[in-house]
Wavefront OBJ file of the C-alpha trace (Angstrom):
o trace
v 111.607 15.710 332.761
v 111.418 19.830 332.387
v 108.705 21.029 334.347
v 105.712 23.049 332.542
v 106.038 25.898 335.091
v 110.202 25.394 333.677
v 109.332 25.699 329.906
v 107.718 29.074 330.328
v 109.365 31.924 328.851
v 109.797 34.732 331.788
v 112.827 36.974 330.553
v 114.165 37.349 326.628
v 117.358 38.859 325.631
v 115.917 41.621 324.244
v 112.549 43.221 323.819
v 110.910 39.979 321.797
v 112.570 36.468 321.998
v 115.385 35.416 320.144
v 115.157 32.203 318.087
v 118.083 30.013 317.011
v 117.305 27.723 314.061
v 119.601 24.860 313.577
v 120.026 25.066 309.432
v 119.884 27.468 307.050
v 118.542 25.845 304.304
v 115.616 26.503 302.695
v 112.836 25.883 305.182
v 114.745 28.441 307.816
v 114.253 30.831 305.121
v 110.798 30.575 304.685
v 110.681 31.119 308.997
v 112.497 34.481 308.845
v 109.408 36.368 307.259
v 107.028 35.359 309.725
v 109.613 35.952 312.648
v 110.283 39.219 311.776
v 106.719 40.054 311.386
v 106.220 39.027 314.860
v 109.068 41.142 315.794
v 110.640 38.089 316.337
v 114.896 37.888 315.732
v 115.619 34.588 314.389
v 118.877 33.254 313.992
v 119.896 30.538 311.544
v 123.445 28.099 312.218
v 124.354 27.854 309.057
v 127.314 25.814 307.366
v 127.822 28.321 304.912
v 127.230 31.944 303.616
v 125.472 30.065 300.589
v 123.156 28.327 302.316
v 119.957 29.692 301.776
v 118.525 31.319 304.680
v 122.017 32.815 305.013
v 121.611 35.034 302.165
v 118.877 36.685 303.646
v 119.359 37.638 306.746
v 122.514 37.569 309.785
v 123.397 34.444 310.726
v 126.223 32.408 312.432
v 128.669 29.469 310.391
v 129.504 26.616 312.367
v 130.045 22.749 312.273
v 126.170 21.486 313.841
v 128.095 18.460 315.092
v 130.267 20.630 316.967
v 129.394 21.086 320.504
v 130.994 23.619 322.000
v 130.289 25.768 318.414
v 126.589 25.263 319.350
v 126.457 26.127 322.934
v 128.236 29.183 321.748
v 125.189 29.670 319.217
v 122.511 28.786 321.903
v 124.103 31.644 324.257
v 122.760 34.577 321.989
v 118.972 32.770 321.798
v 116.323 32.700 323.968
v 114.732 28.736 322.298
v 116.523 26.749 319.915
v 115.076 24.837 316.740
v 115.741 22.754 313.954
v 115.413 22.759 310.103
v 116.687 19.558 309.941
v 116.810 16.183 311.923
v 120.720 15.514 311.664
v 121.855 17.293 314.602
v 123.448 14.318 316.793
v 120.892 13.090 319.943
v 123.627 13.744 322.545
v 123.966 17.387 321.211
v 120.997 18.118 321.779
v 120.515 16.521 325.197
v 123.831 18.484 326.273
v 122.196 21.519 325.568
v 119.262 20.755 327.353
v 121.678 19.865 330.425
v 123.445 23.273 330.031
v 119.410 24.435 330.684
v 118.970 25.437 326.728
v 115.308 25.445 325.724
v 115.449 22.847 322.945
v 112.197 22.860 321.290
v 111.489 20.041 320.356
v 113.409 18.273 323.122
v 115.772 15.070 322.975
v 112.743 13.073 324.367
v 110.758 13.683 321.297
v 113.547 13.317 318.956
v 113.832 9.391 320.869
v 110.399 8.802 321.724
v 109.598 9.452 317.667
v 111.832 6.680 316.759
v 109.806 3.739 318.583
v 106.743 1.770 317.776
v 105.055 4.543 316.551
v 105.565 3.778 312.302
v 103.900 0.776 310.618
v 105.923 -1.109 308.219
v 106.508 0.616 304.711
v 104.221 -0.205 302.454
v 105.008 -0.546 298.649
v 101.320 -1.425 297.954
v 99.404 1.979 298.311
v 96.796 4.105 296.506
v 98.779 7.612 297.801
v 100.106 9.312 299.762
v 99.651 12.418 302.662
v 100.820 14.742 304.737
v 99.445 16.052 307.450
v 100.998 18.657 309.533
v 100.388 19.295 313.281
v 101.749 22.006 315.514
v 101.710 21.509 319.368
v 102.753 23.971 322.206
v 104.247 23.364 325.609
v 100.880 23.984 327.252
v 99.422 21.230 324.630
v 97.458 23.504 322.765
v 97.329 21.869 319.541
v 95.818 22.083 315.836
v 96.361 20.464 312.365
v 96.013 21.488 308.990
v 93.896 19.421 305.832
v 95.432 16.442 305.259
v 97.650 17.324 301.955
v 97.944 14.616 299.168
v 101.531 14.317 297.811
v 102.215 13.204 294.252
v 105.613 12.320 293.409
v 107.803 12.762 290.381
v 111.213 9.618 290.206
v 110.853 9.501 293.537
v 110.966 13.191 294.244
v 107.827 15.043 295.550
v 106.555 17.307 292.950
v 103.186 18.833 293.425
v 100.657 18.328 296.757
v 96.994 19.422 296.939
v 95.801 20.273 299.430
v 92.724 19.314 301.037
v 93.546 16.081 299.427
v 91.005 15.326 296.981
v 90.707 11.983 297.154
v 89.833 11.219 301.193
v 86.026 11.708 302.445
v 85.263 13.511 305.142
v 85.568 10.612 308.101
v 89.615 9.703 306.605
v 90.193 13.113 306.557
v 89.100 13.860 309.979
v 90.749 10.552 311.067
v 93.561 10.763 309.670
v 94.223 14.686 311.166
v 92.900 12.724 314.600
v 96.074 9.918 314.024
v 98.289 13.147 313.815
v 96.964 14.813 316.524
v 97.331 11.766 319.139
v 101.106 11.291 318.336
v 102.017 15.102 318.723
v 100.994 14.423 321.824
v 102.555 10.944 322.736
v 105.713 12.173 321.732
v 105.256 15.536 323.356
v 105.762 17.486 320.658
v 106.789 21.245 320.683
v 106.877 22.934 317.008
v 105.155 22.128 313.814
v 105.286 18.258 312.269
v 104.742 16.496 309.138
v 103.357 13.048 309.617
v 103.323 11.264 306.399
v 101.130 8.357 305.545
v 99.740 6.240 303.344
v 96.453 5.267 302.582
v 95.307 1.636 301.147
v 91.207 1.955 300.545
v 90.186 2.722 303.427
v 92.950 2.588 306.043
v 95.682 5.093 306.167
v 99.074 3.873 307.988
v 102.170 6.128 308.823
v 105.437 5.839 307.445
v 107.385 8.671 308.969
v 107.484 11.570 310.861
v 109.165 15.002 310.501
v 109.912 16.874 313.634
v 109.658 20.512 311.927
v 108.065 22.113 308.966
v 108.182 20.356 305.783
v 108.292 20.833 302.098
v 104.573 19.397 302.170
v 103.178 22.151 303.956
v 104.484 24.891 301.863
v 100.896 25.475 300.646
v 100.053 27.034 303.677
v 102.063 30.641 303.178
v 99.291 30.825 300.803
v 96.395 28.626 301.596
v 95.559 28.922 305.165
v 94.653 31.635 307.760
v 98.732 30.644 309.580
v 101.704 29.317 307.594
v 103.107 25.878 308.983
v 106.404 28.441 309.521
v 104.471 30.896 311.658
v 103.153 28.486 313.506
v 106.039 27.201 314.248
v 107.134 30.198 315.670
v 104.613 30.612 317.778
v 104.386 27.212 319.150
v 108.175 26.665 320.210
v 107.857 30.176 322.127
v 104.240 28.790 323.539
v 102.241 31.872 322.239
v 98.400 31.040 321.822
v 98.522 28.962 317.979
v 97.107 30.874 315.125
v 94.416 28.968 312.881
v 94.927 26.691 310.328
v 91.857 26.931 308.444
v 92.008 26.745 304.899
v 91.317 30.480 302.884
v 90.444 28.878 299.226
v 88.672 25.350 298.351
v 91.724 24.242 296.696
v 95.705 24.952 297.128
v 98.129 23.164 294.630
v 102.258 23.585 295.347
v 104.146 22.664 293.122
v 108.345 21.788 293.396
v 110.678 23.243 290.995
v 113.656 20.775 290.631
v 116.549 22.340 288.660
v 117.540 20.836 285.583
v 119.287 22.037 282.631
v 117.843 25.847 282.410
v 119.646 27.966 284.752
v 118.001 30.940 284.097
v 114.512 31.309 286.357
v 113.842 34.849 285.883
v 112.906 35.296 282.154
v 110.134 32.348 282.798
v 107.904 35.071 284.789
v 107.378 37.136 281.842
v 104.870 34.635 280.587
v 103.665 33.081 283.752
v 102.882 35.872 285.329
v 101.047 37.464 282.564
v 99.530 34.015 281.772
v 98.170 34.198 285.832
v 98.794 36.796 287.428
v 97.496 34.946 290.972
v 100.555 32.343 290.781
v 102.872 32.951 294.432
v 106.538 31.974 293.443
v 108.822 31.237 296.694
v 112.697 30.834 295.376
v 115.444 29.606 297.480
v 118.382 31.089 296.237
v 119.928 27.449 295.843
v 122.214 27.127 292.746
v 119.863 26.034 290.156
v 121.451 22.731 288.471
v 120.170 19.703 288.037
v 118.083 17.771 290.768
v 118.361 20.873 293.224
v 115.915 22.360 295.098
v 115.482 25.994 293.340
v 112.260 26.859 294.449
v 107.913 26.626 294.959
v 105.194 27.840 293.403
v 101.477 27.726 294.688
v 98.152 28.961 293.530
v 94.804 28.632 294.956
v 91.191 28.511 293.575
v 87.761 26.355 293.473
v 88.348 24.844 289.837
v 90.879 21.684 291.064
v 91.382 20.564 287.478
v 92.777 24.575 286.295
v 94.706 24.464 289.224
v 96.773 21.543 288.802
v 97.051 22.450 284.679
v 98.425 26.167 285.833
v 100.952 24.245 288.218
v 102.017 21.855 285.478
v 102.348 23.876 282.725
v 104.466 26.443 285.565
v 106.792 23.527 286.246
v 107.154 22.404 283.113
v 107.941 26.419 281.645
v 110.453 27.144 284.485
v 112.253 23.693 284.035
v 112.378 24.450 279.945
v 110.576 21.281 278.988
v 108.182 23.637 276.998
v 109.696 27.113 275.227
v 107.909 30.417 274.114
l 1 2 3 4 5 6 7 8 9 10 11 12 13 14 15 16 17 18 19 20 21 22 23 24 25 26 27 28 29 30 31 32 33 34 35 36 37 38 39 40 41 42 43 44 45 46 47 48 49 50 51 52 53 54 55 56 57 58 59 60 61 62 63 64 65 66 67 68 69 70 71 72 73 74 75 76 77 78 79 80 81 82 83 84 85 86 87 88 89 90 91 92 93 94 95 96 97 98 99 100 101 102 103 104 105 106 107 108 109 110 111 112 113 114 115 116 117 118 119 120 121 122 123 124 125 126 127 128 129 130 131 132 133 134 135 136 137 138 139 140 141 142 143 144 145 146 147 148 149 150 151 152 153 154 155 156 157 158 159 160 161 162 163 164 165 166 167 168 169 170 171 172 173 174 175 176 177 178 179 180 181 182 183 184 185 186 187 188 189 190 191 192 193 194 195 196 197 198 199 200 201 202 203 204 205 206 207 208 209 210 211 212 213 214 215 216 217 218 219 220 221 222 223 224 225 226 227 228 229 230 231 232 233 234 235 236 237 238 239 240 241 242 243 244 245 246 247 248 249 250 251 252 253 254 255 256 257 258 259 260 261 262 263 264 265 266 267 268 269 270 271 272 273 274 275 276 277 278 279 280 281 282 283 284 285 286 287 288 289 290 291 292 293 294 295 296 297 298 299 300 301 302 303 304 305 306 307 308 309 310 311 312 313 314 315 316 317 318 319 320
């Protein structure tokens, strides 16, 4: 195992670190504005020009399954990250033997797949997210435990804190989140996702880097799940999570048959003006992932009505 004393960051490349993010989707994208307010260069692999992050700001193409391609990548960077879980175990542990800084590390990635999820449940009153970010010197915080509501299958809209926990689930279920970020050692942000039956929550899964489910918190909290992430993979001091507004509601925009997502601002933005729109450049058909939109407030009900009726506008279920 890497020694604490090993995981410290001494000497960078350059004046500030440089981080490698493996994937350039949409979540990587959403890291390079915090990075580079940090002074931070960040570096997506991407598989593609088009991928999303890619578009935005220099990045290098490459095969992630391809080992030597991503030693070659992990040469230029001071840590390396993901955006996505698909990057093959023995990848990552090669790197680690060629004395990368994978963050988080192959043990995580292996320890996460154990007895640490109950059996899915289909019988369930919701569903939440709560997301976690740890640091090599185990400083650790969470964020409000996020409700997610789902749309076929697909998450559409989370609120976050999530209005229907008390107080004690809340704080126990942000304690359940808490104890495996440290089990499995974690290093980065994480979504644990869970669901809650009365008045027992049980987890389903685990996401070893920021998820769509914590998008709220560009918005809604005092540090972004992506600037957190940041900071805790390069083991800076954590920035706090606290919430800035009662109430935050996200909501998804899945493409469908409109294509065009500009002229729909005209009227939501006039409509309310305090709507944040986050688009990801991904080619707006049907079922893809074309963007967020988030909004925060005391009055839970307005919230969730402005989300709707944004979702519903932008998608072209309802016209001028």
């Amino acid at each position: 195992m890497v020694s604490q004393a090993a995981n410290k960051i001494t000497t960078v490349k350059s004046e500030f670190p440089v981080v490698g993010v493996i994937g350039a989707g949409k979540l990587a994208r959403m890291m390079v504005a915090p990075a580079t307010a940090l002074g931070i260069k960040l570096i997506p692999f991407a598989s593609s020009q088009a991928d999303s992050a890619a578009q935005i700001t220099h990045c290098v193409i490459g095969d992630y399954s391809d080992i030597e391609a991503i030693k070659k990548f992990a040469e230029l960077c001071d840590v390396v990250t993901f955006e996505h879980e698909l990057v093959p175990l023995h990848i990552i542990k090669a790197l680690e033997v060629a004395g990368v800084r994978v963050r988080p590390g192959s043990h995580t990635f292996e320890y996460s797949r154990e007895e640490l999820l109950t059996k899915d449940l289909t019988d369930f009153d919701y569903e939440i997210s709560v997301m976690v970010a740890r640091s090599p010197h185990a400083q650790a915080t969470s964020w409000a435990p996020t409700q997610l509501i789902k749309s076929d299958g697909v998450l559409s809209v989370t609120i976050s804190p999530a209005p229907l926990m008390s107080a004690e689930m809340s704080e126990q279920s942000q304690k359940i989140a808490l104890d495996i970020a440290a089990e499995i050692k974690l290093i980065g942000v994480m979504a644990v996702l869970m669901c809650v039956k009365g008045e027992n929550v049980f987890v389903n899964n685990l996401v070893l880097h920021p998820h769509v489910s914590g998008n709220w918190s560009i918005e809604g909290s005092q540090t972004s799940q992506f600037e957190q992430h940041i900071r805790a993979i390069l083991d800076l001091p954590l920035g706090d999570p606290t919430m800035l507004d009662d109430y935050v509601v996200t909501g998804n925009i899945i493409g469908k048959d409109k294509s065009d997502m500009y002229r729909p601002y005209l009227h939501l933005m006039a409509r309310n003006p305090s709507l944040k729109f986050h688009m990801y450049a991904n080619e707006v058909r049907p079922g893809s992932e074309v963007g967020h939109i988030t909004v925060v407030g005391d009055d839970l009900e307005n919230l969730q009505t402005e989300i709707h009726h944004a979702l519903d506008y932008m998608s072209g279920e309802i016209e001028e």
